[in-house]
VMD Tcl script that draws the C-alpha trace (Angstrom):
set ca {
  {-45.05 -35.66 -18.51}
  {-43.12 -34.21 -15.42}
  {-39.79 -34.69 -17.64}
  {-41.25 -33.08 -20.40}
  {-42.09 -30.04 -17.88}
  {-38.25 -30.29 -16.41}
  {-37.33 -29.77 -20.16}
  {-39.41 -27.00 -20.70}
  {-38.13 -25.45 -17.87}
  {-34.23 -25.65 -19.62}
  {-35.39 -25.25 -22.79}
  {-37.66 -23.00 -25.19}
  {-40.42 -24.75 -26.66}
  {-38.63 -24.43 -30.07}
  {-35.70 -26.27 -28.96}
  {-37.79 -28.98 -27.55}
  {-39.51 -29.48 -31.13}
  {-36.09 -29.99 -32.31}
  {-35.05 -32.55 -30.37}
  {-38.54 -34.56 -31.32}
  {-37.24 -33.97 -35.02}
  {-34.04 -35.47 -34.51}
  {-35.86 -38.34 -32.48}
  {-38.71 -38.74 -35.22}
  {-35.50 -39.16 -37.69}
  {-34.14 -41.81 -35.60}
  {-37.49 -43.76 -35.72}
  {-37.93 -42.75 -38.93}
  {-39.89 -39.60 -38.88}
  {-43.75 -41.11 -39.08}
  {-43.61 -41.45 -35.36}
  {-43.03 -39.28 -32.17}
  {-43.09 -40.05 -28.01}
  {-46.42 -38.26 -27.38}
  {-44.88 -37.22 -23.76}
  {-42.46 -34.88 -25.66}
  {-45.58 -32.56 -27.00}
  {-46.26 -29.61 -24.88}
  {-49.18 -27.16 -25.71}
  {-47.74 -23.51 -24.78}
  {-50.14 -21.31 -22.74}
  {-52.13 -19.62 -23.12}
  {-54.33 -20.70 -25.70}
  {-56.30 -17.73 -27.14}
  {-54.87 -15.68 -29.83}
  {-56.29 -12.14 -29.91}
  {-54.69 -8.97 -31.70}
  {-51.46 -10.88 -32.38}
  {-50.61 -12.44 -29.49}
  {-51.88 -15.25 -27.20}
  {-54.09 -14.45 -24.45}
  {-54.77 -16.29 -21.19}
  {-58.37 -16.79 -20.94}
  {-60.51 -15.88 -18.63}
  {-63.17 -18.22 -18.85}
  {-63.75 -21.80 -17.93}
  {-60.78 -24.29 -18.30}
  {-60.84 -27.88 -19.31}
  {-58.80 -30.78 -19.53}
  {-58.10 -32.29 -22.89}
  {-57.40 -35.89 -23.53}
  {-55.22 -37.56 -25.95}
  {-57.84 -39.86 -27.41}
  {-55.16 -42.50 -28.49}
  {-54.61 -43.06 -24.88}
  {-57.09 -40.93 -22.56}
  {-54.40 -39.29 -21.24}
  {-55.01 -35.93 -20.21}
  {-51.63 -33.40 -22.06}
  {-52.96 -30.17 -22.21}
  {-55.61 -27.51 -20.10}
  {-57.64 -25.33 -22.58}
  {-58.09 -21.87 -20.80}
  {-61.27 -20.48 -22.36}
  {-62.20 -17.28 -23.75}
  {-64.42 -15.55 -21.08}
  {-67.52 -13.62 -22.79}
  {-65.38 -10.05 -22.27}
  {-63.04 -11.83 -24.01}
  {-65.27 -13.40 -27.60}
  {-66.33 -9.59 -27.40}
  {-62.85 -8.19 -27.40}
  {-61.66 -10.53 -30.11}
  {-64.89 -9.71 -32.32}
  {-64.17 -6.14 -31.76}
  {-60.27 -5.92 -32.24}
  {-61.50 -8.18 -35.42}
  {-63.65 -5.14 -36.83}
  {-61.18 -2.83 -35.72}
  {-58.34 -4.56 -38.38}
  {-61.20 -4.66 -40.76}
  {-61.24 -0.65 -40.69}
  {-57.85 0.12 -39.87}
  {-55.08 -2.14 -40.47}
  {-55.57 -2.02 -44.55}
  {-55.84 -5.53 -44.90}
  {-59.07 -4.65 -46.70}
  {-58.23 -2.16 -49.06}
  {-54.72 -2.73 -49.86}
  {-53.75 -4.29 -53.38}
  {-55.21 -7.42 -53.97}
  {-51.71 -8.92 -54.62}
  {-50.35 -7.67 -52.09}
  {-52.86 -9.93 -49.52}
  {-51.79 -12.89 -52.17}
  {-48.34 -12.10 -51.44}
  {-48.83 -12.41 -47.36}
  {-51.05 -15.58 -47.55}
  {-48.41 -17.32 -49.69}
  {-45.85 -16.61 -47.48}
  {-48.30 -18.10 -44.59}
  {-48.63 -20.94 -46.57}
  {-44.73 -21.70 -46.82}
  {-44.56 -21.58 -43.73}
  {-46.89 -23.85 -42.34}
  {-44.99 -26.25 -44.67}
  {-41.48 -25.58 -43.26}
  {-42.71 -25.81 -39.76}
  {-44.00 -29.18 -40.29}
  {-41.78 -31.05 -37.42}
  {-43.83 -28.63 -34.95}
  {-46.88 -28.69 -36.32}
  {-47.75 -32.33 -37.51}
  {-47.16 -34.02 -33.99}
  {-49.17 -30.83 -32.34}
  {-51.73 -32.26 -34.54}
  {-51.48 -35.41 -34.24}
  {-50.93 -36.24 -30.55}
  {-54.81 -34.81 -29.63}
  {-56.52 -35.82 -32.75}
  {-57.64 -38.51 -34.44}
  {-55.07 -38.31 -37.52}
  {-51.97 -40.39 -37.59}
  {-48.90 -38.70 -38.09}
  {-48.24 -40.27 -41.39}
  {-51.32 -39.19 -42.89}
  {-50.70 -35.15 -41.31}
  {-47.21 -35.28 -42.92}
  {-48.30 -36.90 -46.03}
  {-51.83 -34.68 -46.65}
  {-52.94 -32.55 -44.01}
  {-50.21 -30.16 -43.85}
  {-49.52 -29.39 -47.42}
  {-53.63 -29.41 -48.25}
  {-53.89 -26.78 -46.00}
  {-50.78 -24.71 -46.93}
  {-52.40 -24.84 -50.72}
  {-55.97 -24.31 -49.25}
  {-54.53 -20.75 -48.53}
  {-52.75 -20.38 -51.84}
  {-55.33 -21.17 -53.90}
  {-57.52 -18.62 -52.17}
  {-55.12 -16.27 -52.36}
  {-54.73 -16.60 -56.29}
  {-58.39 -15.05 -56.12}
  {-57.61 -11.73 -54.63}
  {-57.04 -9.97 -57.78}
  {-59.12 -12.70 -59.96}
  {-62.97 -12.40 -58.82}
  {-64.99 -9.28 -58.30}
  {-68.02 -7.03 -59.58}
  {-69.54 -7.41 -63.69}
  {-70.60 -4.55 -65.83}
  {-73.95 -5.16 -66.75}
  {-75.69 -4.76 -70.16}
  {-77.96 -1.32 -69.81}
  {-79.00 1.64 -72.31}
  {-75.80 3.37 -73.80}
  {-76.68 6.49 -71.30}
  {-76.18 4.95 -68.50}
  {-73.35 2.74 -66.89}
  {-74.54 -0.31 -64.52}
  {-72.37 -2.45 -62.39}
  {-71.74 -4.58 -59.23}
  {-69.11 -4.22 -56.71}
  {-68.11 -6.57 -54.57}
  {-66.91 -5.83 -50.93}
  {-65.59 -7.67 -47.84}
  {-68.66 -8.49 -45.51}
  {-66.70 -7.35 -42.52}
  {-65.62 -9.71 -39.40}
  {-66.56 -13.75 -40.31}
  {-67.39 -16.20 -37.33}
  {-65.83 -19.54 -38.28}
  {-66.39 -22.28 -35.43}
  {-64.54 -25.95 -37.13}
  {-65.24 -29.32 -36.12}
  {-62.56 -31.49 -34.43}
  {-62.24 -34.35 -37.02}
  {-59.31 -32.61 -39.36}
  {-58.75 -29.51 -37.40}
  {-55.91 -28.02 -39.75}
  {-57.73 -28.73 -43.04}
  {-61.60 -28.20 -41.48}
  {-59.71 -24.72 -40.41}
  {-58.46 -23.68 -43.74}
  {-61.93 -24.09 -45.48}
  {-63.44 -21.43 -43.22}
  {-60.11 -18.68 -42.97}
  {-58.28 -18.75 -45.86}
  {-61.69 -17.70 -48.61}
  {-62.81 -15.15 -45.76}
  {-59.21 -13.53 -45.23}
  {-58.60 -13.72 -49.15}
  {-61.44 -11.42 -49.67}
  {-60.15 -9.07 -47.12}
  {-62.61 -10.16 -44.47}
  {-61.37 -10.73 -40.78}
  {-62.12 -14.05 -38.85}
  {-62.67 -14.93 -35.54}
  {-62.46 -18.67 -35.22}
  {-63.65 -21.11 -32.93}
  {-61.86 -24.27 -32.86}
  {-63.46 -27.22 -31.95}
  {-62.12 -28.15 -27.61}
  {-61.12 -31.49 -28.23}
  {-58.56 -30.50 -30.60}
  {-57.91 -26.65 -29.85}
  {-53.92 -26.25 -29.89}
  {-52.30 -26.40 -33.41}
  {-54.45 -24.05 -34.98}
  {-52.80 -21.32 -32.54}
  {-49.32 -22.12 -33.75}
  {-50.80 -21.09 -37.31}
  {-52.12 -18.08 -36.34}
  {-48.63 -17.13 -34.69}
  {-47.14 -18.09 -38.25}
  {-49.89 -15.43 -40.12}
  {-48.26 -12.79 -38.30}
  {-44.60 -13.64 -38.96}
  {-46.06 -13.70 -42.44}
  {-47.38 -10.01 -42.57}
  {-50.84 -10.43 -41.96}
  {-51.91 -7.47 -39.84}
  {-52.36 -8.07 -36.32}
  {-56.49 -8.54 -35.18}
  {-57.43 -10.08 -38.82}
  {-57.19 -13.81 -37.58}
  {-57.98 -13.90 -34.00}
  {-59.19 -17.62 -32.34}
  {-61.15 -17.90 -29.09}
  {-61.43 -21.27 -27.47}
  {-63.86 -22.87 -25.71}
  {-67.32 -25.31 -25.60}
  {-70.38 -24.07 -28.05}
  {-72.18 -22.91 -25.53}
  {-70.14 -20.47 -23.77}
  {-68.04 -19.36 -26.47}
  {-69.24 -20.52 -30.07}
  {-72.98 -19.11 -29.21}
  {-72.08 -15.49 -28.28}
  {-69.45 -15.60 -31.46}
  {-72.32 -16.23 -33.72}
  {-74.92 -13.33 -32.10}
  {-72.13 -10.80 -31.84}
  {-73.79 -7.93 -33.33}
  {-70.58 -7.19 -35.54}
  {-70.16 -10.47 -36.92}
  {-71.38 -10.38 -40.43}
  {-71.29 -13.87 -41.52}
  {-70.72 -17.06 -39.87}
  {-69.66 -20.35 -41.64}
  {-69.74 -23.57 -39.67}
  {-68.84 -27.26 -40.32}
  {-70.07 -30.16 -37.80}
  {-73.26 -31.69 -36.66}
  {-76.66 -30.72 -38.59}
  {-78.17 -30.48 -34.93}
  {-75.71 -27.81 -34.33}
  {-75.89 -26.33 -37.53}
  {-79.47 -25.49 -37.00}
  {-79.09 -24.25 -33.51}
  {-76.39 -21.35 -35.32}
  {-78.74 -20.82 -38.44}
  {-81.38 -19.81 -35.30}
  {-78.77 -17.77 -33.82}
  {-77.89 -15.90 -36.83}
  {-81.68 -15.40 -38.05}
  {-82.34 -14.20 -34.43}
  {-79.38 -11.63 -34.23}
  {-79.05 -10.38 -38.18}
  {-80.36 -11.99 -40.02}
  {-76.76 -12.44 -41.13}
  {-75.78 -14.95 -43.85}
  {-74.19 -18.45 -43.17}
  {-72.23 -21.05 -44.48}
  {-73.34 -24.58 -43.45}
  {-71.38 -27.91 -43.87}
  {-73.41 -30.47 -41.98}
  {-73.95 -34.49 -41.23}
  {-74.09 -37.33 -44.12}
  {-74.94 -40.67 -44.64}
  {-73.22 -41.07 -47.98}
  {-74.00 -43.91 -50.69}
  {-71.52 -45.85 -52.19}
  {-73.08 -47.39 -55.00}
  {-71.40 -50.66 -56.95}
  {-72.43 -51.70 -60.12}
  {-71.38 -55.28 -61.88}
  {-69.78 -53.44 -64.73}
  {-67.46 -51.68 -62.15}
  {-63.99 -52.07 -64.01}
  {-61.99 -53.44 -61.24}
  {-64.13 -55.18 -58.54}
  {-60.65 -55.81 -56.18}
  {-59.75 -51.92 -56.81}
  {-63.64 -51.24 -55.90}
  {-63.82 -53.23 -52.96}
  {-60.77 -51.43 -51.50}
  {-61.68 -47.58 -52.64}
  {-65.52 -48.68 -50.65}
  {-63.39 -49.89 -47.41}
  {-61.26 -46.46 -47.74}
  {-63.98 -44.23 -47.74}
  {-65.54 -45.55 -44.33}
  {-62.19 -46.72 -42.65}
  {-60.30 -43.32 -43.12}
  {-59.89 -41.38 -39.71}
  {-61.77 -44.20 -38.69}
  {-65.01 -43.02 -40.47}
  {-65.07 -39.65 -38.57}
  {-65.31 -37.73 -41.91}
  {-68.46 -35.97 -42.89}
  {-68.70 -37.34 -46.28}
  {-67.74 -41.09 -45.51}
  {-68.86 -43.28 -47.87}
  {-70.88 -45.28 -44.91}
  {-73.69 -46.98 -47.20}
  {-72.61 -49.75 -49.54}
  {-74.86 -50.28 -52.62}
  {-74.27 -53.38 -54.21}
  {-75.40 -55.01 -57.28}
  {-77.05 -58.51 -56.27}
  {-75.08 -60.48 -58.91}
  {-71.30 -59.06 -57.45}
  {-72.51 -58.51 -53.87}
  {-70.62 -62.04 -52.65}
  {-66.95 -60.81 -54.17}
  {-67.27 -57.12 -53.02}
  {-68.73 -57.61 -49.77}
  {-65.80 -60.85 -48.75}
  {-63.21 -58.24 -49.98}
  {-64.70 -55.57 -47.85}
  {-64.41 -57.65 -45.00}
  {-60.61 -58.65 -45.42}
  {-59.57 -55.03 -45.81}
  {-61.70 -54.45 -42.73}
  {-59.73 -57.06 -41.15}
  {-55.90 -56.17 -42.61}
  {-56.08 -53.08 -40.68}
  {-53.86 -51.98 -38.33}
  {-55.69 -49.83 -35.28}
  {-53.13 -48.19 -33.24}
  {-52.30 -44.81 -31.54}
  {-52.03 -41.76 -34.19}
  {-47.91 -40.90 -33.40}
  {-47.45 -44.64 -34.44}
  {-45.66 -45.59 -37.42}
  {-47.56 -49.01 -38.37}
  {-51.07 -47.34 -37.40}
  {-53.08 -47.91 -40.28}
  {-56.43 -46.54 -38.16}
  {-56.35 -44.54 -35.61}
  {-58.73 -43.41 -32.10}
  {-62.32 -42.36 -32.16}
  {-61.96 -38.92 -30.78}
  {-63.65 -40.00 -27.21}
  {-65.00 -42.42 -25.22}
  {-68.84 -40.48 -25.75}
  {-68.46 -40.45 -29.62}
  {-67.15 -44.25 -29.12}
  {-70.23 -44.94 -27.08}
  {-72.68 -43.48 -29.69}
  {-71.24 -45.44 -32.37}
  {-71.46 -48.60 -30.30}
  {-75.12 -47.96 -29.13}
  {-76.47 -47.98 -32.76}
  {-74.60 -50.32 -34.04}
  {-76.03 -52.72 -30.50}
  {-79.37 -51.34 -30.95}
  {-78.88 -52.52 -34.98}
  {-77.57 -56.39 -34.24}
  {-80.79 -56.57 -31.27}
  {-83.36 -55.72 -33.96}
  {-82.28 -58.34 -36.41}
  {-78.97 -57.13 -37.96}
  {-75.98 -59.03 -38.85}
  {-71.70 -57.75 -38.47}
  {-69.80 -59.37 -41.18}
  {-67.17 -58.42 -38.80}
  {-66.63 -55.93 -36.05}
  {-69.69 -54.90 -34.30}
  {-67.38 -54.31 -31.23}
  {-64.85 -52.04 -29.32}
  {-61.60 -52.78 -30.51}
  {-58.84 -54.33 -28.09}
  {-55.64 -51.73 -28.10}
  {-52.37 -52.10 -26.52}
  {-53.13 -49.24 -24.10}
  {-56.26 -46.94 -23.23}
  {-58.19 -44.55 -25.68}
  {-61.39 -45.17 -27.72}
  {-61.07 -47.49 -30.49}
  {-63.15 -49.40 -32.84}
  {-63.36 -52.15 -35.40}
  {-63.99 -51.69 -38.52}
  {-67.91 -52.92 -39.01}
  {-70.02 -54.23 -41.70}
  {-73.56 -54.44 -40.90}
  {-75.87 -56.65 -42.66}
  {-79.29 -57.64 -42.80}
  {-81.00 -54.13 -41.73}
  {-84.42 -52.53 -42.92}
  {-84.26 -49.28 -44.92}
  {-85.64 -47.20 -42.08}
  {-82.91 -48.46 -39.59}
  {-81.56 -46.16 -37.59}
  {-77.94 -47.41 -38.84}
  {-78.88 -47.09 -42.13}
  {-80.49 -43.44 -42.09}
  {-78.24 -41.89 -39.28}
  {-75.22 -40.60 -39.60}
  {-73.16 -42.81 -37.16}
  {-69.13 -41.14 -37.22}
  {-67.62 -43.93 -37.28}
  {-65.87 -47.03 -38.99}
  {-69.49 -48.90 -39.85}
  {-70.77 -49.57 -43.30}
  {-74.16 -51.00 -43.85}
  {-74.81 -52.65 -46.59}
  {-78.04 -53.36 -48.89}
  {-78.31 -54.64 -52.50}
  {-80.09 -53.59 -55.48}
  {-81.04 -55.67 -59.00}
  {-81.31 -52.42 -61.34}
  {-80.88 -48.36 -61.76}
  {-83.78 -47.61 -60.51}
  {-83.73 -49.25 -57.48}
  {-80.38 -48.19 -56.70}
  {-81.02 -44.70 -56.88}
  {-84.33 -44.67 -55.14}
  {-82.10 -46.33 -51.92}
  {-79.36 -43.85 -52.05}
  {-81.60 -41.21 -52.42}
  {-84.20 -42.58 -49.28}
  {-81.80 -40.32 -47.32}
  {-82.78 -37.25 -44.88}
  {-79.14 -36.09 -45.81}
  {-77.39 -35.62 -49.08}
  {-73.98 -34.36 -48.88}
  {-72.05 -36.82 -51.09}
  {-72.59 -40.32 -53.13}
  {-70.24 -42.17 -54.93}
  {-70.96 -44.72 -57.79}
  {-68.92 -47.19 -59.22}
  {-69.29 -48.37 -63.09}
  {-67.51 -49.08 -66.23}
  {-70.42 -47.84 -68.48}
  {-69.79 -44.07 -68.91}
  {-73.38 -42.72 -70.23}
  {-74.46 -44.48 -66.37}
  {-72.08 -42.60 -64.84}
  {-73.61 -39.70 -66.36}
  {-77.27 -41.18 -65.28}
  {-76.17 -40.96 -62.01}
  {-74.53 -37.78 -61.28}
  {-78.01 -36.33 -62.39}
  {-79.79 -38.88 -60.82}
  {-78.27 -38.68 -57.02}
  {-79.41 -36.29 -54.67}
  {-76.33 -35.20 -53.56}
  {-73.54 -31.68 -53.52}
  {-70.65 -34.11 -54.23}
  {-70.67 -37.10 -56.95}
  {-67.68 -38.89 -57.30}
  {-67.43 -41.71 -59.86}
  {-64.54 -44.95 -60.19}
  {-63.38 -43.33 -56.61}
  {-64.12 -41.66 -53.71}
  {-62.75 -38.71 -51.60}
  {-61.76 -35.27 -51.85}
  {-58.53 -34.36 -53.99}
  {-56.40 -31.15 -54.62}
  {-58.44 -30.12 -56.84}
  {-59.49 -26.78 -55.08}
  {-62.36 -25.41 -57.49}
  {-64.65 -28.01 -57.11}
  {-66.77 -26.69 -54.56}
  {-68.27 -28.93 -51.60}
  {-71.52 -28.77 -50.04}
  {-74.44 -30.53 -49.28}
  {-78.37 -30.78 -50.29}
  {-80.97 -31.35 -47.79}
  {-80.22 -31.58 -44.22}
  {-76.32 -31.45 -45.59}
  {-76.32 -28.02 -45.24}
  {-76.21 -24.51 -47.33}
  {-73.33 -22.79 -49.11}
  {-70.32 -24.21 -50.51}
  {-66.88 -24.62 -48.86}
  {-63.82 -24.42 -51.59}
  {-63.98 -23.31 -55.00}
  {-64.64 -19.98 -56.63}
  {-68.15 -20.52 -54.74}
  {-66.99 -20.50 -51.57}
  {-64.47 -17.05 -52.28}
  {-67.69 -15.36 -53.66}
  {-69.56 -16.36 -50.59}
  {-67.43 -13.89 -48.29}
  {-68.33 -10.79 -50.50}
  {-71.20 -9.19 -50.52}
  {-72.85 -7.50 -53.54}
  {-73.81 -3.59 -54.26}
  {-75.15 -2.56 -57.98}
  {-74.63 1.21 -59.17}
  {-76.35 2.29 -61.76}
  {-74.54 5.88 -63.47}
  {-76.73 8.31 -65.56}
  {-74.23 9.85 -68.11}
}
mol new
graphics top color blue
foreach p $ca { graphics top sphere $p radius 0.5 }
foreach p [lrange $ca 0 end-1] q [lrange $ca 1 end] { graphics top cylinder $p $q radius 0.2 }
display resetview
């Protein structure tokens, strides 16, 4: 680190990024030297500019090595109130709002391209403090986020107010109108793409944001908001304050000129902001909480090998810190042997391994506490009876950070605290079923219900089962979110309320007035 400060020193940051690109070439581009990222101060981006904050500061840790490479410098509470009110100040003045629809396309397509061209920046930034290897930024992350804001941006000129049936003396309609300044706070598992969901429907609709990254992983989302202004958008519409939830995420959500928050992470935390905004509003909210998806496996499945390896994918991926993971395996007693062996040797083929690592095939859990939580269920699980197929354990690693094997647990009561909480983590339990009925009733036995996915050659059971599971998301013969933008996601129960992407989630930033016209 002190020769990566002795080249800062030389050099401009830019220059610095270049010579990582032309050293990412030479290793062949899916891997960086993590001591070669630097995170430019300050860290708070207010009214088009960064701003040194004035609150408390805090170390952050790579988590693929516990090395400390950056100090966040928080927002102070004068600050969260400046940004909030320089927000609601572009709202009125900058004509963001009220300019031509198309016009706001125009800008947030531009923003878009260039979050793709500054890729050799912005994928290490991402990677080196988060849990998401390189490859998987460069392949996905990056470009799903760029087209996040596109697709949004398509909307601008595409989704508004109805004329409504009435007598032929009178003319009724709705109008729809920007809500004002949104609160977005985003988790820390995909910072880039968890970012995009909450900015780019909000800013689309003319809204402005304030957002709240998560601490753990606070830094590249600041480089995007410097790239929003190079792209036109009007200085004060996309502000970010960092900081904990309690000093900074808290007072964003009771700001008395916030007019909707929308918030993805823990369901404990969602409830604690649904409070908030009840208490100081009420003011509407977005909600994308916890899950404890089922992945349900038929015998007909068409492809058991195929099966087995889509199941492993959807808990293994970011190392199972994903809100929908697929972390419940329903099996089918008479195909439970083949699945369940296959699980295990995809479990086994992986590859754990720092994220700016070219062979990493999973990478860190995001800290030691989140490691520790995982471990102490899936301990308190094996004490009461339970069974790992494999893992069960801490992974060994080549150097220091927070890793963990892959885990298939085994032998566990329906009301086990590994099979009804959500754990964040690389561990699938798994439980088998003789018919329909009994599959459903076990993927439904669920406090959450935020996705399910269901595996079967017969299409009238697919069918069954979309209506039959209790969940916001049903995938069938795979598992995971695509590109495809207008399917909205969202959760039932303790999953949340609202809907993040699709038309749903646009609509969801505007609020409604009817006139009604006497002629």
């Amino acid at each position: 680190m002190a020769e990566l400060v002795a080249l800062e020193r030389q050099m401009p940051l830019a220059c610095l990024y270049l010579l990582l690109l032309e050293l990412s070439k030479e290793r062949g581009m899916n891997s960086f030297d993590p001591d070669l990222i630097a995170t430019e101060m300050p860290h708070n981006f207010i009214a088009g500019r960064r701003l040194l904050g004035e609150g408390a500061s805090m170390d952050v840790q790579r988590p693929s090595d516990a090395r400390v490479y950056g100090i966040l410098d928080g927002a102070s509470a004068a600050q969260v109130d400046d940004a909030v009110a320089n927000a609601r100040q572009a709202f009125r003045t900058s004509g963001w709002a009220s300019t031509d629809p198309r016009a706001r396309m125009k800008v947030m397509r531009r923003w878009a391209d260039l979050i793709e061209a500054d890729a050799t920046r912005l994928a290490p930034l991402e990677a080196v403090g988060s849990t998401r290897t390189i490859g998987e930024i460069l392949a996905w992350d990056l470009g799903y986020t760029a087209e996040c804001l596109r697709f949004f941006a398509e909307f601008a000129d595409k989704a508004g107010g109805d004329v409504v049936a009435t007598t032929p003396d009178k003319l009724g309609f709705t109008i729809t109108e920007p809500y004002g300044v949104v609160a977005a706070v985003a988790p820390w598992n995909l910072p880039l793409v968890m970012a995009a969901w909450k900015i780019a429907p909000a800013i689309a609709a003319g809204n402005s944001v304030v957002l709240k990254p998560s601490e753990l992983t606070p830094f590249s989302i600041v480089r995007v908001a410097e790239l929003a202004i190079e792209a036109g958008l009007p200085a004060g519409v996309f502000n970010v304050v960092q900081g904990d939830g309690r000093s900074v995420g808290d007072p964003l959500c009771r700001h008395p000129l916030v007019s909707k928050v929308s918030f993805t992470g823990s369901t404990a935390t969602g409830i604690a902001i649904m409070r908030a905004c009840a208490e100081t509003g009420p003011k509407p909210v977005t909600l994308e909480l916890g899950g404890k998806s089922p992945q349900i496996v038929f015998a007909d499945a068409n492809d058991l090998a195929q099966t087995a390896a889509t199941v492993a994918r959807a808990i293994t991926l970011n190392s199972g810190q994903v809100c929908v993971a697929g972390a419940r395996l329903l099996v089918q007693e008479s195909v439970a042997g083949e699945v369940v062996s296959r699980i295990v040797a995809a479990f086994e083929a992986h590859h754990i391994g720092p994220t700016w690592a070219d062979d990493t095939t999973m990478g860190p859990i995001i800290s030691e506490k989140q490691l520790g939580q995982i471990d102490g269920i899936v301990s308190r699980a094996l004490a009461a009876g339970g069974e790992a197929l494999t893992g069960g354990r801490r992974a060994p690693a080549p150097q220091e950070g927070s890793y963990y094997l892959p885990t298939l647990l085994t032998n566990l009561r329906q009301d086990s605290e590994a099979v009804q909480g959500e754990i964040f983590g690389p561990v699938l339990t798994v439980q088998t079923f003789a018919d329909e009925e009994e599959a459903y009733a076990l993927a439904n036995d669920s406090a959450y219900g935020l996705a399910a996915g269901v595996h079967t050659g017969d299409l009238n059971r697919a069918m069954r089962a979309t209506r039959a599971l209790d969940a916001g998301t049903v995938w069938v013969n795979r598992y995971g979110r695509s590109n495809d933008f207008m399917l909205p996601t969202g959760g039932f129960k303790q999953s949340g309320i609202g809907k993040d992407l699709g038309k749903e989630a646009y609509m969801a930033n505007l609020k409604s007035k009817a006139a009604l016209i006497q002629l």
